[in-house]
C-alpha positions in Angstrom: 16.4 -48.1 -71.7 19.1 -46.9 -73.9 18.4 -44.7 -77.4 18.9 -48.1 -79.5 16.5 -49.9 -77.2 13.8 -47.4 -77.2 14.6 -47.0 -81.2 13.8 -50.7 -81.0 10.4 -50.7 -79.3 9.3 -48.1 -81.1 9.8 -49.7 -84.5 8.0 -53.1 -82.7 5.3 -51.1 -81.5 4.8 -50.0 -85.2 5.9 -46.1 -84.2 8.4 -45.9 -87.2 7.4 -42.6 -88.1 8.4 -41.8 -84.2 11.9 -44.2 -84.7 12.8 -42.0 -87.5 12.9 -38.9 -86.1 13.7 -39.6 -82.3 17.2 -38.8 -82.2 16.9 -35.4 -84.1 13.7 -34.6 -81.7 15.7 -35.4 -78.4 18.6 -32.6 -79.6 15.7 -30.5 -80.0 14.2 -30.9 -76.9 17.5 -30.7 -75.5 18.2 -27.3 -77.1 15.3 -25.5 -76.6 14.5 -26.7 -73.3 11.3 -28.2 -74.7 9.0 -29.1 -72.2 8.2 -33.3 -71.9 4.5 -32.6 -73.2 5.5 -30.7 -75.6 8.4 -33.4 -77.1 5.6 -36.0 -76.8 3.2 -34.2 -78.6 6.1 -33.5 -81.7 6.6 -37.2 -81.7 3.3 -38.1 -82.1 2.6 -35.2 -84.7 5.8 -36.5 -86.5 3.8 -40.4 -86.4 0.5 -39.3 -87.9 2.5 -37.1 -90.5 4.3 -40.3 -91.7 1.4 -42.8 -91.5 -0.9 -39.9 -93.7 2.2 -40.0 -96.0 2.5 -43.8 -96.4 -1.1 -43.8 -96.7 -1.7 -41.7 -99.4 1.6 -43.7 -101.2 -0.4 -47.0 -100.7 -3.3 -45.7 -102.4 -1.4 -44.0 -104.9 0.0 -47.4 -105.8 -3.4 -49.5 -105.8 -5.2 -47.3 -107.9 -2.3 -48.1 -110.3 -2.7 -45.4 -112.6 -1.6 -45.6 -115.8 0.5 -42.4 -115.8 1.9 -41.6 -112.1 2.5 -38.0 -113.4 -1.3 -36.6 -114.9 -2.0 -34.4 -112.7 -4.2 -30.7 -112.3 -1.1 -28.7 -111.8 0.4 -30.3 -115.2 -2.7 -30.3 -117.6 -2.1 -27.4 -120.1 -6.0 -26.4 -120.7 -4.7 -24.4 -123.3 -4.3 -27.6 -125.7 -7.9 -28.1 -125.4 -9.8 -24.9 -125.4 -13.1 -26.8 -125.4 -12.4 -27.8 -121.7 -14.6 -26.9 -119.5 -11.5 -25.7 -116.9 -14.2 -24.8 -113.9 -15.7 -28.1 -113.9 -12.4 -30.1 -114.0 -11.3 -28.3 -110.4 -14.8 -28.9 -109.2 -14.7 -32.9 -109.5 -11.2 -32.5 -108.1 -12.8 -31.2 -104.9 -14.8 -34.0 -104.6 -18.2 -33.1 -103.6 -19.4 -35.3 -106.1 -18.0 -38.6 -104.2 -20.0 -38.2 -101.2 -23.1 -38.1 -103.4 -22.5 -41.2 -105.4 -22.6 -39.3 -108.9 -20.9 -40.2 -111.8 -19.2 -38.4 -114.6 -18.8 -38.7 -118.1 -15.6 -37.3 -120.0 -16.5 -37.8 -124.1 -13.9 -36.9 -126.7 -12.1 -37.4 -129.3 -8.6 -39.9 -128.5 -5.7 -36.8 -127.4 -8.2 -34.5 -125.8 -7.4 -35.0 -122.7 -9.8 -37.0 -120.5 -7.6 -39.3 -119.5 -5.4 -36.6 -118.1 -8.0 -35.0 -116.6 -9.6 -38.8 -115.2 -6.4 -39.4 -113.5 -5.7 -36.0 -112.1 -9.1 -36.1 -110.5 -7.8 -39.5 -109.2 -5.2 -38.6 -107.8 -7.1 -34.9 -105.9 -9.5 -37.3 -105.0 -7.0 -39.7 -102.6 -5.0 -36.8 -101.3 -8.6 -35.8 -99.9 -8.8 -39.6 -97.8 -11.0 -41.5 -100.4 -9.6 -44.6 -102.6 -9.5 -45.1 -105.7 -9.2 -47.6 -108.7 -8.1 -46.9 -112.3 -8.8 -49.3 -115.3 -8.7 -48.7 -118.8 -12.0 -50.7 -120.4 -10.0 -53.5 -122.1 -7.9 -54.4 -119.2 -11.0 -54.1 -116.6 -12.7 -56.7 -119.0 -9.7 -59.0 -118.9 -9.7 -59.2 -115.4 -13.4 -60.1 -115.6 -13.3 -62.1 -117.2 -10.5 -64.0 -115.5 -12.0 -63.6 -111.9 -15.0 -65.9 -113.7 -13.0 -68.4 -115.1 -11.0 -68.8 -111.6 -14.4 -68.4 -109.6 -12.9 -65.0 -107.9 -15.9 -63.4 -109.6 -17.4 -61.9 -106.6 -14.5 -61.5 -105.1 -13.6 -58.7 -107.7 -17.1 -57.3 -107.7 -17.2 -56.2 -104.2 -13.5 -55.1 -105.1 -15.4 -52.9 -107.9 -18.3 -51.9 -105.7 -16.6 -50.6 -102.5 -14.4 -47.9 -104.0 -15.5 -44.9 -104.0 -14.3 -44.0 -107.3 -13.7 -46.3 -110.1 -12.2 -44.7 -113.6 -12.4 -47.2 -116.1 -10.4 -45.3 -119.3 -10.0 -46.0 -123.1 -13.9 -47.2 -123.5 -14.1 -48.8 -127.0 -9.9 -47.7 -127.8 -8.8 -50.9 -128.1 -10.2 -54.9 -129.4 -11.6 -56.7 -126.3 -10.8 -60.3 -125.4 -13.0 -62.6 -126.9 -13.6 -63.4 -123.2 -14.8 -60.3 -122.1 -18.0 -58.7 -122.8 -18.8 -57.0 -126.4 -19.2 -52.9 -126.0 -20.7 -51.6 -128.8 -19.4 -48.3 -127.7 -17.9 -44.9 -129.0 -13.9 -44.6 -129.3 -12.9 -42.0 -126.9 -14.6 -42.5 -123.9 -13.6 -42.0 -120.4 -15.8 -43.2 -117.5 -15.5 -42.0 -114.0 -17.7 -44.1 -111.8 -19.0 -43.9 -108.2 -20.5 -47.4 -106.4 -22.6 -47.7 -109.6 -22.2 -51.3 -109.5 -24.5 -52.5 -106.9 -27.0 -54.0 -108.8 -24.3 -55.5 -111.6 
């Protein structure tokens, strides 16, 4: 079996992250005089590197965030002295997941919880849970459509099985006449854990 053969196989044994780097890692065994174990397990270290990778991307994209780029290292806590800056990094480790807690970020709109909400977000994927981001209004929307096209369970269990569920904006915007009435404050943002079981 040639190199565009084995290139081949890989790729149709889903090994891309092996396909990609073959060629370089066969130079490299070549000059170093790397044992056959030892190129083996680079390839294989080189596969689970790319799969975490594309991983990670995939649940960056479904949480669908509403700003890619909120996150801890680009929050300035010195707009909002008020913020508590030690409990921030502590949800961001995500003890709190495992638990099944909530949290509760109130505020006036521009304070930053929505920074803060997605930043958490995005700490808490890079540390192997999923995640989905809603603000209120569009959450409702969907809702409400999921009834109307009998997909409405079908979305709860969507709702119920992530571990974390940000719903953003509570009570920023008009809802849909379709959706549900919140007679809520403006400013809220909602960080929810598989609180939906009984809904």
């Amino acid at each position: 079996m040639n190199l565009i053969e084995l290139n081949r196989s890989l790729v149709q044994l889903r090994l891309s992250g092996m396909a990609a780097v073959l060629e370089t890692r066969l130079l490299q065994a070549q000059s170093e005089n790397m044992a056959p174990i030892d190129l083996i397990s680079t390839l294989v270290s080189d596969e689970l590197a790319c799969r975490s990778t594309r991983l990670l991307e995939r649940r960056h994209k479904q949480a669908q965030f509403r700003d890619a780029d909120k996150r801890l290292d680009n929050f300035d806590f010195q707009f909002n002295a008020r913020m508590n800056r030690n409990l921030v990094f502590e949800l961001a480790t995500t003890n709190w997941v495992g638990k099944r807690e909530d949290a509760l970020f109130l505020g006036p709109p521009g304070s930053g919880k929505g920074h803060c909400a997605q930043a958490i977000g995005h700490a808490v994927i890079q540390q192997g849970y999923r995640v989905l981001y809603r603000e209120a209004h569009t959450l409702l929307e969907e809702l409400a459509d999921a009834t109307l096209d009998g997909k409405r369970k079908e979305f709860m269990d969507l709702l119920t099985t992530v571990p974390l569920l940000i719903i953003d904006d509570l009570g920023m915007r008009k809802l849909p006449l379709t959706a549900v009435t919140l007679h809520s404050n403006p400013g809220i943002t909602l960080v929810c854990f598989q609180s939906f079981s009984g809904i």
